[in-house]
C-alpha positions as CSV (number, residue, x, y, z in Angstrom):
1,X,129.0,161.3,50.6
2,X,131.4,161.0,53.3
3,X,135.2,160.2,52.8
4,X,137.7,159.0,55.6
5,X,141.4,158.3,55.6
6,X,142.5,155.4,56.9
7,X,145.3,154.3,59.1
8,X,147.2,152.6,55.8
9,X,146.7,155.6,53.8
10,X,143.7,154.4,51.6
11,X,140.7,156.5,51.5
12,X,137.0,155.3,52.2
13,X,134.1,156.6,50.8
14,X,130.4,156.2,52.0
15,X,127.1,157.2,51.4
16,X,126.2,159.5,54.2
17,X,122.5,159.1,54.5
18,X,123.4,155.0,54.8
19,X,126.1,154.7,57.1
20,X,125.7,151.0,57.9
21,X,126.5,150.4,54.1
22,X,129.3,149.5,52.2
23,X,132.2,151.3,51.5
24,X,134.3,152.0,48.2
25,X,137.9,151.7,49.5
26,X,140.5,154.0,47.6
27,X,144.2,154.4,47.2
28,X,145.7,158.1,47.6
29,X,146.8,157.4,43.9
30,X,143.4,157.1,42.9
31,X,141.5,159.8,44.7
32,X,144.3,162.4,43.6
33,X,143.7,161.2,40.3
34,X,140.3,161.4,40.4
35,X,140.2,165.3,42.3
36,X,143.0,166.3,39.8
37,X,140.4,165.2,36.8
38,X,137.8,166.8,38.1
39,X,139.7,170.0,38.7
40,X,140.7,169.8,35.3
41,X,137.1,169.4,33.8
42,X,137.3,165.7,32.6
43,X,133.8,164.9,35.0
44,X,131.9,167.8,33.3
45,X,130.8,165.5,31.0
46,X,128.6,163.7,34.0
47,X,126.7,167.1,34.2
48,X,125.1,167.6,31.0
């Protein structure tokens, strides 16, 4: 997975090992939400 900032301050995430693929495009809202979670445990879930 590959992640880059953009020039608007949206974030863009990729699958590395396809690079000519498409791209999920982010706000900084979102990602910090979604780091925060996972910092906080609400992904564990996804491991079991």
């Amino acid at each position: 997975m590959e992640a880059k900032p953009l020039d608007d301050g949206r974030v863009a995430l990729r699958q590395s090992t396809d690079p000519d693929g498409p791209a999920l495009i982010y706000t900084r809202g979102e990602i910090a939400a979604f780091i925060i979670g996972a910092k906080s445990g609400d992904a564990d879930f996804l491991l079991s």
